[in-house]
C-alpha positions as CSV (number, residue, x, y, z in Angstrom):
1,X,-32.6,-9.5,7.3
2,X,-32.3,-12.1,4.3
3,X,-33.2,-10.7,0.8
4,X,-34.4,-14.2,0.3
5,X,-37.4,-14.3,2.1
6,X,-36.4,-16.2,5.1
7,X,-34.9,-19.2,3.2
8,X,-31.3,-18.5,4.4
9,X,-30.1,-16.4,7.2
10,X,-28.1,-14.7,5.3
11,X,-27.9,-14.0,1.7
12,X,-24.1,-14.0,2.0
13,X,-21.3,-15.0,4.1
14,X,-17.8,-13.2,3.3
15,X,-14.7,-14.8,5.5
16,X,-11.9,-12.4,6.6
17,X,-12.6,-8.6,7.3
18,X,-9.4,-7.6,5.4
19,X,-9.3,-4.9,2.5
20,X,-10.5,-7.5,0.0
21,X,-13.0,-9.3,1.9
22,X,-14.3,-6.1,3.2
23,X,-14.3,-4.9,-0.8
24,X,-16.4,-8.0,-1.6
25,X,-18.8,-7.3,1.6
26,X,-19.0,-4.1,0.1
27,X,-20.1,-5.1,-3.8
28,X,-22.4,-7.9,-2.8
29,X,-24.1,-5.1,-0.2
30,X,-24.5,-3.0,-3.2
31,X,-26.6,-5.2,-4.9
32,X,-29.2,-5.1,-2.3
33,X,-27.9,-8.4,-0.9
34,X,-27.7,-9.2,3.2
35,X,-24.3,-9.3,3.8
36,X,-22.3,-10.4,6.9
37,X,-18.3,-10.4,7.1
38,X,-16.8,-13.1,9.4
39,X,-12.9,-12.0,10.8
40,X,-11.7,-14.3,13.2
41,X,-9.7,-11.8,14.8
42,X,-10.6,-8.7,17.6
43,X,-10.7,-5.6,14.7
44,X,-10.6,-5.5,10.9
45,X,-7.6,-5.2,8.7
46,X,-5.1,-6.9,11.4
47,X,-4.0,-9.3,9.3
48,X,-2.4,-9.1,5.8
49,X,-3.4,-5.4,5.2
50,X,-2.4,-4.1,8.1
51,X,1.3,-4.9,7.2
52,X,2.0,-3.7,3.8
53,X,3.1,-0.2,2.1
54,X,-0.2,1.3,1.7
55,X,0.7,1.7,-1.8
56,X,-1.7,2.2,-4.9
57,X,-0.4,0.8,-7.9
58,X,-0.3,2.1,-11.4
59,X,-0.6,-1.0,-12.7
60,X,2.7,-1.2,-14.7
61,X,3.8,-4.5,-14.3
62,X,1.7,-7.4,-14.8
63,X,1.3,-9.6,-17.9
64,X,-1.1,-8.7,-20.7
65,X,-4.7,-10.2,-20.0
66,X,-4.0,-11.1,-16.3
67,X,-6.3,-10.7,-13.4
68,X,-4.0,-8.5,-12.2
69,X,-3.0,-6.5,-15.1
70,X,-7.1,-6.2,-15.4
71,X,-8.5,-5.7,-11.7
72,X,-5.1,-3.1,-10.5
73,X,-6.0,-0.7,-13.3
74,X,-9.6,-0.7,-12.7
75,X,-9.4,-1.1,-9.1
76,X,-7.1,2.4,-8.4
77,X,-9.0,4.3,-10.8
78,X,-12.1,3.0,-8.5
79,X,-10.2,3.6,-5.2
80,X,-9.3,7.2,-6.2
81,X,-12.9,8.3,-6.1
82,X,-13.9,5.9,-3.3
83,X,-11.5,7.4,-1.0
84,X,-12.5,11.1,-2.2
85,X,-15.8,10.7,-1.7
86,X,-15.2,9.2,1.8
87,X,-12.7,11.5,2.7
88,X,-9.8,8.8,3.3
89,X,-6.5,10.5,3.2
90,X,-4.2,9.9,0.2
91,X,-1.4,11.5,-1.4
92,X,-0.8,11.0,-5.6
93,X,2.9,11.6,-5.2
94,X,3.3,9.4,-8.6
95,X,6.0,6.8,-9.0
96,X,10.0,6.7,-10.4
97,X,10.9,3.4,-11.7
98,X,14.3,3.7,-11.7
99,X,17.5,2.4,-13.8
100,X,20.9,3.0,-11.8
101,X,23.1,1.3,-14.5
102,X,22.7,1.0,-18.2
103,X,22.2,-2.6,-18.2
104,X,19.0,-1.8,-16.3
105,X,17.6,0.4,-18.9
106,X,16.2,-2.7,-21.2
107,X,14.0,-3.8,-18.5
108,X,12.7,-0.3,-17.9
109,X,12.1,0.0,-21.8
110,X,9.9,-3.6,-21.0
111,X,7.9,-2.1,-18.5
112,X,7.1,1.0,-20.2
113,X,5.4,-1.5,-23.0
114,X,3.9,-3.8,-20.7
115,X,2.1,-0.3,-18.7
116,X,1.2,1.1,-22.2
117,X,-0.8,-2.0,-23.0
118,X,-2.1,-2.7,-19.3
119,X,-3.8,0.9,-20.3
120,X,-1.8,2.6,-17.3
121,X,-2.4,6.4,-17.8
122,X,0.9,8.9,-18.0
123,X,3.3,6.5,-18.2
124,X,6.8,8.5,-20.2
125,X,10.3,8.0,-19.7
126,X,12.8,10.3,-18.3
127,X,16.6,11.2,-18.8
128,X,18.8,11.4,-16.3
129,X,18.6,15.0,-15.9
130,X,15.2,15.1,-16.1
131,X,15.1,12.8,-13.0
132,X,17.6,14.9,-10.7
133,X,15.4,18.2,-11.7
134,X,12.5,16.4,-9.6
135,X,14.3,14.1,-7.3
136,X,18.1,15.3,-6.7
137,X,19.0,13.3,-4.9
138,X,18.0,10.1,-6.5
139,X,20.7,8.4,-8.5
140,X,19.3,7.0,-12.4
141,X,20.7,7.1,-15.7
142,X,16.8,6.9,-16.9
143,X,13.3,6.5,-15.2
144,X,10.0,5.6,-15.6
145,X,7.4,8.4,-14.3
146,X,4.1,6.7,-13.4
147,X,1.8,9.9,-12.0
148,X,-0.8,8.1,-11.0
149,X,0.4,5.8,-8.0
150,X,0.2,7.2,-4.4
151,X,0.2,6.3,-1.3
152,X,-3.0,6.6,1.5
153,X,-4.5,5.6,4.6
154,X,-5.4,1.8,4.2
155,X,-6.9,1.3,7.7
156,X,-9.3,4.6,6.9
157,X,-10.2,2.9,3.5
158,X,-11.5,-0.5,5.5
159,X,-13.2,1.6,7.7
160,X,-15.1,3.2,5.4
161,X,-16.3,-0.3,3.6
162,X,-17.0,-1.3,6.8
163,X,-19.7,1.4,7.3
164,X,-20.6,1.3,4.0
165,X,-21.7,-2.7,4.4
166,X,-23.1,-1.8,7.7
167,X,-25.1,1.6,6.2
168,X,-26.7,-1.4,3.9
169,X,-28.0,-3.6,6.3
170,X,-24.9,-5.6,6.2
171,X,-22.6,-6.9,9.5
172,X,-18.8,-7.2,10.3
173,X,-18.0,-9.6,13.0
174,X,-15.3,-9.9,14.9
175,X,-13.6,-12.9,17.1
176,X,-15.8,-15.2,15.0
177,X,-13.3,-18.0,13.2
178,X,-14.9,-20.2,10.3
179,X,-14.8,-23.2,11.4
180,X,-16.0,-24.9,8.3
181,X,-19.1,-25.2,6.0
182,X,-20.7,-27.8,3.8
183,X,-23.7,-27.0,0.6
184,X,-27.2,-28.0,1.6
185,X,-29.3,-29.8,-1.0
186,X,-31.5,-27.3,-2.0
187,X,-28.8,-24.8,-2.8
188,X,-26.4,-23.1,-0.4
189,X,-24.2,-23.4,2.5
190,X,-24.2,-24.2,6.4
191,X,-21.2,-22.2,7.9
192,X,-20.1,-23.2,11.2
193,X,-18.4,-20.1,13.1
194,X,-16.3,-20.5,16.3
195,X,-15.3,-18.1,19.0
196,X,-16.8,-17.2,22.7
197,X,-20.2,-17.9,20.9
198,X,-19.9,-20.6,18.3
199,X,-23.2,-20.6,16.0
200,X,-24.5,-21.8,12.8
201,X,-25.6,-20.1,10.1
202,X,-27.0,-20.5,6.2
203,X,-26.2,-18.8,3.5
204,X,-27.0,-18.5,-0.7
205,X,-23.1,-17.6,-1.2
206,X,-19.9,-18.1,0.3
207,X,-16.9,-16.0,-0.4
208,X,-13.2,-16.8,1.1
209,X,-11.2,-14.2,1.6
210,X,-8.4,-14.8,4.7
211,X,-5.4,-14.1,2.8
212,X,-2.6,-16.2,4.9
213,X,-5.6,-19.0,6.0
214,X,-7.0,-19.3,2.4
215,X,-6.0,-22.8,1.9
216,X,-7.0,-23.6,5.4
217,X,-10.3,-22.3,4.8
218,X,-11.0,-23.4,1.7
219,X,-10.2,-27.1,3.1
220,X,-12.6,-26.4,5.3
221,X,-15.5,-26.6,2.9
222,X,-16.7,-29.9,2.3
223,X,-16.7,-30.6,-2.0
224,X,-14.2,-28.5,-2.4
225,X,-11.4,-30.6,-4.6
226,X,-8.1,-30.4,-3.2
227,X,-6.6,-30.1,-6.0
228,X,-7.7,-26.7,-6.5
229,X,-6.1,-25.2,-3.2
230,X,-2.8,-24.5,-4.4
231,X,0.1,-25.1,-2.0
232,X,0.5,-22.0,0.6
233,X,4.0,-20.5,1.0
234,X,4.5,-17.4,3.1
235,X,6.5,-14.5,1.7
236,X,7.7,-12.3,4.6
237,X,9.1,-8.7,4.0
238,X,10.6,-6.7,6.3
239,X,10.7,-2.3,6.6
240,X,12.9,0.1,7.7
241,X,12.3,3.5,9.0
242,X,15.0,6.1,7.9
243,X,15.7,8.9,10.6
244,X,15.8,12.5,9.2
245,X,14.3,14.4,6.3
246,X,12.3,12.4,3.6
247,X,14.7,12.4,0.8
248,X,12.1,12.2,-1.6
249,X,8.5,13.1,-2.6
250,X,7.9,10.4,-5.4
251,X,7.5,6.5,-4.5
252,X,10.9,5.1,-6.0
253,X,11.1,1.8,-7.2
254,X,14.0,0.0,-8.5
255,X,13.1,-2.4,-11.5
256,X,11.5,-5.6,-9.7
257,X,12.6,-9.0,-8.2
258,X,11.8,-12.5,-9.0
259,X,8.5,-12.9,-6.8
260,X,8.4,-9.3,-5.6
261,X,8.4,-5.8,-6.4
262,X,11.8,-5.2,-4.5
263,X,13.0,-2.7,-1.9
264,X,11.1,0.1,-2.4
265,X,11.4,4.2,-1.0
266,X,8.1,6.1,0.4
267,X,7.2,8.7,2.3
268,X,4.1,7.9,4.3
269,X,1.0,10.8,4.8
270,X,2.7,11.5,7.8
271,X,6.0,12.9,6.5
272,X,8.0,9.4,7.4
273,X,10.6,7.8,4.7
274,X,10.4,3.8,4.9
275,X,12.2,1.5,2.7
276,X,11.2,-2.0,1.5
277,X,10.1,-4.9,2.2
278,X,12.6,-7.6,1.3
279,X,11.2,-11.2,0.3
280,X,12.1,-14.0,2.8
281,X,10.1,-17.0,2.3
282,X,9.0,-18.4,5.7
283,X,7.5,-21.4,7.2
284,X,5.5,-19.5,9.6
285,X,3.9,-16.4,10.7
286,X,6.9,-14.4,12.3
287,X,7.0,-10.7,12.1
288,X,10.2,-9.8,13.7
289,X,12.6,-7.9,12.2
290,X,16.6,-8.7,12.4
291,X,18.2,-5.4,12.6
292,X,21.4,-7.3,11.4
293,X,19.6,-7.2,7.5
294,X,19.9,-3.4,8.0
295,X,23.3,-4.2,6.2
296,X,21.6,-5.5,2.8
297,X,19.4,-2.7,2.8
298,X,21.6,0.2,3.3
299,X,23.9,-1.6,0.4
300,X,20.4,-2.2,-1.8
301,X,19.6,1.6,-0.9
302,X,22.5,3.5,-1.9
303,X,22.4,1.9,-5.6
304,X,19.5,4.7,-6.0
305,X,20.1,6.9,-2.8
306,X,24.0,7.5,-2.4
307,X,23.5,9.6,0.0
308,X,21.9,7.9,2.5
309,X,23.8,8.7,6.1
310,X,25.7,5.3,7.8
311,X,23.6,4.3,11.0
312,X,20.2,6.4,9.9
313,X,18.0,3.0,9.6
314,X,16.5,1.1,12.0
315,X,13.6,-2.2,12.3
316,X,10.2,-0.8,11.4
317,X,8.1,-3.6,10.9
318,X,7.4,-6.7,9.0
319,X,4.7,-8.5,6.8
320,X,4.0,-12.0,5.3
321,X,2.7,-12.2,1.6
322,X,0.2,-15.0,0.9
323,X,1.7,-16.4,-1.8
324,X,1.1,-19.4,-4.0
325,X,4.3,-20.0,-5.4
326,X,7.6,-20.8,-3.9
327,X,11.7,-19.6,-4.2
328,X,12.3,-20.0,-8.0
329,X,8.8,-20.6,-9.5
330,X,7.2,-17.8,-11.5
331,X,4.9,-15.6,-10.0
332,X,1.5,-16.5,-10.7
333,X,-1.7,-14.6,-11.3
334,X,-4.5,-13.9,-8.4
335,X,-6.7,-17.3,-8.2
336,X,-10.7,-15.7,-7.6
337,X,-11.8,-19.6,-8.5
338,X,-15.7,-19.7,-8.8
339,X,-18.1,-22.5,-9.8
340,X,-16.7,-23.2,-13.0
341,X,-13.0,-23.9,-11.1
342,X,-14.1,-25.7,-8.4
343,X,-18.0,-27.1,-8.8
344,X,-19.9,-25.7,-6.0
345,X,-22.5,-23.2,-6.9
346,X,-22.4,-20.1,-4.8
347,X,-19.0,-20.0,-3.6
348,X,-15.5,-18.2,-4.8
349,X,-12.4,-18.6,-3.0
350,X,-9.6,-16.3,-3.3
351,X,-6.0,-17.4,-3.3
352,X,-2.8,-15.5,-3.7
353,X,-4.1,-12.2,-3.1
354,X,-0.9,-10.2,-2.3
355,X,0.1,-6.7,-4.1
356,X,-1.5,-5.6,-5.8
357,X,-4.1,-6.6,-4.2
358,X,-5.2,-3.8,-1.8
359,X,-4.8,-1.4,-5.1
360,X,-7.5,-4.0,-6.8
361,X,-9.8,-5.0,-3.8
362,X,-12.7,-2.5,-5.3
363,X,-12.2,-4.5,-8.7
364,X,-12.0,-8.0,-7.0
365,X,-15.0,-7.1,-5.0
366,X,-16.6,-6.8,-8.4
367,X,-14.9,-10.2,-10.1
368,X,-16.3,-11.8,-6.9
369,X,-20.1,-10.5,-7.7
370,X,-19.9,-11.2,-11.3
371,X,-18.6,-14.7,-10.3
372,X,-21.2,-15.5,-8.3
373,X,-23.9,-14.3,-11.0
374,X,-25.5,-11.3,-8.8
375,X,-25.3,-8.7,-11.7
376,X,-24.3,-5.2,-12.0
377,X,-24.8,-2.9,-8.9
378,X,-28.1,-1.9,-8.2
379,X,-27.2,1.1,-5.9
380,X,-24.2,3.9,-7.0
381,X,-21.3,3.8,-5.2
382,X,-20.7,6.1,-2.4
């Protein structure tokens, strides 16, 4: 099954079967290499991407010449036509970044710029009354229209890399934990795997993409310094579900939070209205949801909604961001470290991977494969 004559078992080993570690499986399959994806859970997607807003990003936010300024254009153009030609459900509703107060408006002005340089297509402001002639009820005094972010079926999207690692020759394996790996002297690595059927197993490349067990993993690896496994802090959000008609047909944002995006309005492919998630910063994984914070919401809510009816909210769900900075520090970049970051030929290790990371995962894949020094694709993507 290697494409390495027999020398390794396999000629890569991906860790974690979420969105991005699928989207890796998927690039390094395209090059003709044998793939297999190693989830320590039951199913793909049940961890990190099975708890977020499905959301694809424009790409308006993010710093000039950051990873993920770079990787959420590229990788939502990409995801457009992977899900078309896979028949994954989306809906381009588009986006309204919205001001409810004149001292907003600066900040929208800001991220108008920062989307015009990040190369995000269709980005123009709107007046107040241009915004209640598409949303009505949706209180601004200006807004940012961004046509080109949506909303589709994330578990349908890992699906489909799934098969289209597996159509290559590739696996995805399920209840099989990494339990650690170390480089062989020729080149390489020796992963251990856990589970009901621990095994062994060689590799030419190693790529580590858990989301909330990066750092775990990573230390897991023997040469890998650890000063170059940043310090893990878990960002939980929680959602909740409004009861009645979808008030509106666009995304609506408000202008972002320190570390986070902010509470945010969308109406799922099924018709549903959800709002958020909050940021909460956690010490472990605990997806609860206290109905008492429907309070903050509902007072959050009706800056941009007045209308929304007392007692229509109630718990949805929550998830945990895997982030690698903490209350007060500045939001960092995605890490996708590769030999020349930590040493080790043949691996990369992903860090930090939180939105917009689903939106990017086709582009990461790519980083990843350039990283490792496999070349361009040399089969078209399907």
């Amino acid at each position: 099954m290697s494409g390495t004559e027999g020398a390794f078992d396999f000629d890569a080993v991906v860790v974690g079967a979420g969105a991005v570690g699928l989207a890796c499986g998927y690039a390094l399959a395209r090059r003709g290499l044998a793939v297999v994806v190693a989830e320590k859970e039951h199913a793909i997607g049940q961890g990190v991407s099975s708890r977020n807003s499905e959301v694809a990003h424009g790409g308006l936010y993010y710093p000039t010449g950051s990873l993920k300024a770079r990787l959420c254009v590229q990788g939502r153009r990409q995801l457009y036509a992977f899900l078309d030609s896979h028949g994954v459900a989306y809906d381009r509703c588009g986006k309204l970044v919205v001001a409810t107060e004149d001292a907003e408006i600066a900040r929208l002005e800001a991220i108008e710029r920062q989307a015009l340089t990040n190369d995000v297509e269709g980005i123009a402001p709107l007046s107040a009354a241009q915004v209640h002639a598409l949303e009505p009820e949706l209180k601004a005094v200006m807004a940012l229209t961004s046509p080109q972010s949506g909303v589709f079926d994330s578990h349908g999207y890992m699906i489909a890399l799934q098969g289209e690692i597996e159509d290559r020759g590739g696996a995805v394996v399920m209840d099989t934990p990494f339990e650690g790996a170390e480089p062989l002297a020729a080149g390489g690595y020796r992963v251990r795997a856990g589970g009901a059927e621990p095994t062994t197993l060689t590799c030419r490349l190693l790529v580590t993409a858990p989301g909330l067990g990066a750092q775990d993993v990573a230390a897991r690896i023997d040469g890998v310094p650890g000063d170059r496994i940043p310090t893990a802090h878990f960002g939980k959000g929680v959602y909740f579900v409004f009861h009645g008609r979808a008030p509106f047909s666009r995304l609506i944002y408000p202008p972002p939070i320190p570390g986070a995006l902010g509470v945010h309005y969308r109406r799922d492919l099924g018709g549903q209205a959800r709002f958020g998630p909050d940021l909460q910063y956690v010490d472990r994984e605990d997806y609860t949801v206290d109905p008492a914070r429907v309070t903050g919401f509902e007072t959050y809510i009706r800056r941009f909604w007045p209308g929304l009816p007392d007692g229509a909210l109630s718990p949805d769900y929550a998830g945990i961001r895997p982030k690698i900075h903490g209350p007060g520090e500045e939001q960092p970049d995605f890490r996708i470290d590769g030999p020349l970051a930590h040493g080790l030929e043949g691996l990369v290790t992903l860090f930090g991977i939180e939105s917009p990371g689903l939106t990017s995962s086709l582009a990461i894949g790519e980083e990843v494969a350039g990283l490792l020094g496999v070349g361009s694709s040399s089969q078209q993507p399907r």
